[in-house]
C-alpha positions as CSV (number, residue, x, y, z in Angstrom):
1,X,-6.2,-12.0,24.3
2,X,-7.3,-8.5,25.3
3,X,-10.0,-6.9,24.0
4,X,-10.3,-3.9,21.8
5,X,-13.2,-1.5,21.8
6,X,-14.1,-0.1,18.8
7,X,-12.6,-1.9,15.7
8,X,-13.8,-1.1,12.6
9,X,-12.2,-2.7,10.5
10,X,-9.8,-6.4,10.9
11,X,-8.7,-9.0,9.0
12,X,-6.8,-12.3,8.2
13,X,-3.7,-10.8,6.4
14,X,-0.2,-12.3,5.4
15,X,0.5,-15.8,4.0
16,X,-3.1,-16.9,4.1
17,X,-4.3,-13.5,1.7
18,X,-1.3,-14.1,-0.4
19,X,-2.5,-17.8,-1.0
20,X,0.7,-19.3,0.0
21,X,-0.1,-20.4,3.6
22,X,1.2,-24.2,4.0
23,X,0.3,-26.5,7.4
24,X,1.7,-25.1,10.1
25,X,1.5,-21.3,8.6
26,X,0.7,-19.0,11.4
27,X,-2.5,-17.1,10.7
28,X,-2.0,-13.0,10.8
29,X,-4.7,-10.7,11.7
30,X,-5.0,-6.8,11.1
31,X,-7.3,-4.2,12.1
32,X,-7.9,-0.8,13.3
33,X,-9.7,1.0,16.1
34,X,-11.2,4.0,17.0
35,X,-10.0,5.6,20.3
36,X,-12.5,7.4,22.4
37,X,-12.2,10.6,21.6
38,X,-12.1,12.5,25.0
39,X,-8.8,10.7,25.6
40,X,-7.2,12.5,23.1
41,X,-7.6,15.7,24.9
42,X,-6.3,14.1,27.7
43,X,-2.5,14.6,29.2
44,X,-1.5,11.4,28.1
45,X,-2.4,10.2,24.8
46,X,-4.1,6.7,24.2
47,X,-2.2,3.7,23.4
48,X,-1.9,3.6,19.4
49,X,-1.4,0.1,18.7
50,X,-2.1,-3.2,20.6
51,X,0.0,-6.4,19.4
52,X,-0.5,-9.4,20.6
53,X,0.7,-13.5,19.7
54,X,-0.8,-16.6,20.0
55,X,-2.6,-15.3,18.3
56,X,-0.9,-13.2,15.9
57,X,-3.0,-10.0,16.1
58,X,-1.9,-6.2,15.6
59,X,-4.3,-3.7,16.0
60,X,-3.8,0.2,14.8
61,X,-6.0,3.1,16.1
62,X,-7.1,5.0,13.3
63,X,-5.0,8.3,13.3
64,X,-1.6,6.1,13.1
65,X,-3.2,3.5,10.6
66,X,-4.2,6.8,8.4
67,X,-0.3,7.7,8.5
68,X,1.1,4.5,7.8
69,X,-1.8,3.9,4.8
70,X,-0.3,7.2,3.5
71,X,3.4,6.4,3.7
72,X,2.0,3.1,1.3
73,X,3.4,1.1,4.1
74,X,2.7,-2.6,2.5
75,X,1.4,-4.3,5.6
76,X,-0.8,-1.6,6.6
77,X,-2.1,-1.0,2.8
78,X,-4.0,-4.7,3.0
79,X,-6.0,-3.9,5.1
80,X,-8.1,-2.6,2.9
81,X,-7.8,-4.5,0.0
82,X,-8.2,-7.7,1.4
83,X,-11.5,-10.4,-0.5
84,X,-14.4,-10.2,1.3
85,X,-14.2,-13.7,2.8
86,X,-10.7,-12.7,4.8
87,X,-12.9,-10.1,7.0
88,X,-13.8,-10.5,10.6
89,X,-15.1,-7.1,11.6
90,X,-16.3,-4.8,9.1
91,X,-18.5,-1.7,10.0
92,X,-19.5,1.0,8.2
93,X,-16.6,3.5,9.1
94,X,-14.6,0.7,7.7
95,X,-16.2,0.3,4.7
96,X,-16.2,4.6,4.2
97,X,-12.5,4.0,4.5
98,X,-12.4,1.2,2.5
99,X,-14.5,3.1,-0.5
100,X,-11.5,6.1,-0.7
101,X,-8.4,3.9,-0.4
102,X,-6.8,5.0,-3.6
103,X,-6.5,8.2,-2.3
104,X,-4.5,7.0,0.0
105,X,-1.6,6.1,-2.6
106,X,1.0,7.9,-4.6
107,X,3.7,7.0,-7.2
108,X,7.3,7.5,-4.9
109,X,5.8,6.3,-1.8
110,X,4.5,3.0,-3.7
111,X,8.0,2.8,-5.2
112,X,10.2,3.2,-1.9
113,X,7.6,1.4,0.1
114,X,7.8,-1.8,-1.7
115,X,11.4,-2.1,-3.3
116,X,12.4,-0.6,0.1
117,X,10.8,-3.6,2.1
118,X,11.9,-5.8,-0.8
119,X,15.5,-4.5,-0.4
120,X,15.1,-5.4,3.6
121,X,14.4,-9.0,2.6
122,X,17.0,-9.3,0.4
123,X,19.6,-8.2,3.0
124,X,18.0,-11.1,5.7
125,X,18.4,-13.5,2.7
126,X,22.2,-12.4,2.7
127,X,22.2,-12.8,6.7
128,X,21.6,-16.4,6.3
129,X,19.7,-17.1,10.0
130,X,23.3,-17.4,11.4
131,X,22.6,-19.2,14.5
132,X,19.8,-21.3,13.2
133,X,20.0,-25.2,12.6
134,X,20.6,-25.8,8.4
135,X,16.0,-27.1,8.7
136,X,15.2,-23.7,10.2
137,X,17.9,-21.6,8.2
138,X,16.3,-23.0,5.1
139,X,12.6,-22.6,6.0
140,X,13.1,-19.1,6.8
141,X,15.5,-18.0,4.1
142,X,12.6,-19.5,1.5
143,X,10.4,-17.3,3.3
144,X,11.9,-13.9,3.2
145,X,12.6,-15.4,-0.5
146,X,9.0,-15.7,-1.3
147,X,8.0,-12.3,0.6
148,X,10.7,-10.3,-1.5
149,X,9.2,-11.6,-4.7
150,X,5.3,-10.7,-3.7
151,X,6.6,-7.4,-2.6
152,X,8.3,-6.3,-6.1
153,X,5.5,-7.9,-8.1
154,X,2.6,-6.7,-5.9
155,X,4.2,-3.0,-5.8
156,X,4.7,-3.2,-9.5
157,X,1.1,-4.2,-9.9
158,X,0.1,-1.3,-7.7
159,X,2.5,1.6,-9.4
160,X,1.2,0.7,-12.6
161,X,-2.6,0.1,-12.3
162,X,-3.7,1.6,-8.6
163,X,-5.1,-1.5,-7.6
164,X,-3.4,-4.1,-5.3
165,X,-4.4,-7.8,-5.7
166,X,-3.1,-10.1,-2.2
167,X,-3.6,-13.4,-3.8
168,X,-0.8,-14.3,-6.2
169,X,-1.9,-16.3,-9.2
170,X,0.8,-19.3,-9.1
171,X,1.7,-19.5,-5.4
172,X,3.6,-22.8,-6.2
173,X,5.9,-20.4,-8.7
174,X,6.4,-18.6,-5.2
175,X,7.5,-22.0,-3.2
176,X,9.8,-22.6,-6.1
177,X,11.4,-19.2,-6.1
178,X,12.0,-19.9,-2.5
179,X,13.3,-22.9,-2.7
180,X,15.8,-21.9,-5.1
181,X,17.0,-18.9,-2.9
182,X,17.1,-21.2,-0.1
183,X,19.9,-23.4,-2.0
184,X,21.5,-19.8,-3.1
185,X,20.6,-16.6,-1.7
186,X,22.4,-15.0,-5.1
187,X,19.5,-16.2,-6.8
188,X,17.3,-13.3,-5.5
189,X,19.4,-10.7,-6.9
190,X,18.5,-11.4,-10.9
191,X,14.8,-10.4,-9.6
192,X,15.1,-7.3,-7.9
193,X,17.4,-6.3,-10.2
194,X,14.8,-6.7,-13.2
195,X,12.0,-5.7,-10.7
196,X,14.0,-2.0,-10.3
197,X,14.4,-1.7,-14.0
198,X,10.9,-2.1,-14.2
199,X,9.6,0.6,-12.0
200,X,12.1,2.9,-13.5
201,X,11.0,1.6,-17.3
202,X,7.0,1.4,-16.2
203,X,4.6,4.8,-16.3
204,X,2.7,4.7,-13.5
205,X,-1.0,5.4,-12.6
206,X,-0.7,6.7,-9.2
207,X,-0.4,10.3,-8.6
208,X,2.8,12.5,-7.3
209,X,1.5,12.9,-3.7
210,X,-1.2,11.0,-2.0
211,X,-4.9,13.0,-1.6
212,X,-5.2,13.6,2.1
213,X,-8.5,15.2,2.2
214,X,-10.4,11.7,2.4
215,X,-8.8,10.3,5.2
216,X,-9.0,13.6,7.3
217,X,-12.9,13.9,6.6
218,X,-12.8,10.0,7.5
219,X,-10.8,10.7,10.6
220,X,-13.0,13.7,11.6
221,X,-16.5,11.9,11.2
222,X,-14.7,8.5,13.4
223,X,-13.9,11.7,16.1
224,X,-17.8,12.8,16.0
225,X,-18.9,9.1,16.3
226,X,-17.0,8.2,19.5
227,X,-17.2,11.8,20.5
228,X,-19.2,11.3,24.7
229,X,-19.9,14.7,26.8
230,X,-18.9,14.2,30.1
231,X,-21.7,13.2,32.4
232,X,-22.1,16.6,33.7
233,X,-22.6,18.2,30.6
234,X,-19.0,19.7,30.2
235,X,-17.0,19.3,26.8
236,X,-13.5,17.8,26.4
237,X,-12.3,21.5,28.1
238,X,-14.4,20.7,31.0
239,X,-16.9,24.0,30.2
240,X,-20.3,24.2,30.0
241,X,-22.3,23.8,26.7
242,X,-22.8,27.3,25.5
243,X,-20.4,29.1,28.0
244,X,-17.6,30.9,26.3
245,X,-14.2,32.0,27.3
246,X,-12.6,35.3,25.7
């Protein structure tokens, strides 16, 4: 596995946060990174995200984790709302992001974000794994069964109250679900279906439009702190401290 300079904040993430990891469940790992910040100024811009498997590890550097936090994207959003046990690497840049990460949300993106991915699920339920054997067709249509139902119900919780809790409080209710959907894909569509009613129904305590302010200041203190001179004294324009051009 590579290695990553400057991560400030990772964690374990997926089925083992939700609770509903099983033997053989593949363990998911998230995190961010700090660029240097001279080779932002460079002509090619540094390399925003490193994925890699066996093991299953994505790293984001900061800027494009900032956008996707702000688009509510549901993977990205964990990060940051994960129990204290599931971190690897916390630092305190991570923790200053990890103090304003309801800023980060708002009502519509919350809403499209999760019934969105929810929707995607749904549609690889449909699908069916054509090409599978009927063992692996099932195991992975009672996945995207169980993901579809965390999704609604942890987007719900999220719309309504501003927090996001990962674990799920009966994960056997979730195996169940999935099971079920395995036997008959149809059986998903009752639950999105009530899940989409509810949004519509619930009021919600998430603003219009996310705060951006936070994770700007956040971005620009992360810039200061990785921020190196050049070795003779020259800024990121290659000029002299004090000179000025007019």
């Amino acid at each position: 596995m590579s290695t990553v300079e400057n991560v400030l904040l990772s964690g374990i993430v997926g089925s083992t946060a939700y609770g509903l990891a099983h033997a053989g469940s593949d363990v998911d790992r998230l995190g961010l990174f700090a660029a240097p910040t001279v080779e932002l100024h460079g002509l090619r811009r540094p390399k925003e995200s490193h994925v890699t498997t066996a093991p299953d590890r994505t790293l984001h550097e900061a800027a494009k984790w900032c956008r996707l936090a702000l688009s509510c994207n549901p993977t990205a959003t964990e990060l940051v709302w994960l129990p204290d046990e599931l971190y690897e690497v916390r630092t305190p840049l991570g923790d200053e992001l990890m103090a304003v990460r309801t800023s980060f949300l708002s009502a519509g993106r919350v809403r499209d974000a999760y019934l969105g991915y929810a929707v995607q699920q749904f549609r690889r339920l449909q699908g069916r794994g054509e090409g599978e054997d009927a063992p692996g067709r099932r195991a992975r249509t009672a996945k995207h069964a169980r993901h579809l139902k965390r999704l609604c119900a942890q987007g719900l919780e999220l719309y309504t109250t501003g927090r996001l809790t990962l674990r799920v409080d009966d994960p056997q209710e979730f195996h169940d679900f999935g099971e079920r959907v395995a036997a008959d894909p149809t059986a998903a569509q009752p639950l999105l279906d009530r899940y989409r009613a509810a949004f519509e129904e619930a009021r919600t305590a998430l603003p219009d439009a996310p705060d951006e302010g936070p994770a700007e200041a956040w971005l620009h203190r992360v810039r200061a702190h990785f921020f190196t001179p050049c070795p003779d004294g020259t800024g990121p324009r290659g000029r002299s401290a004090g000179q000025q051009f007019w």
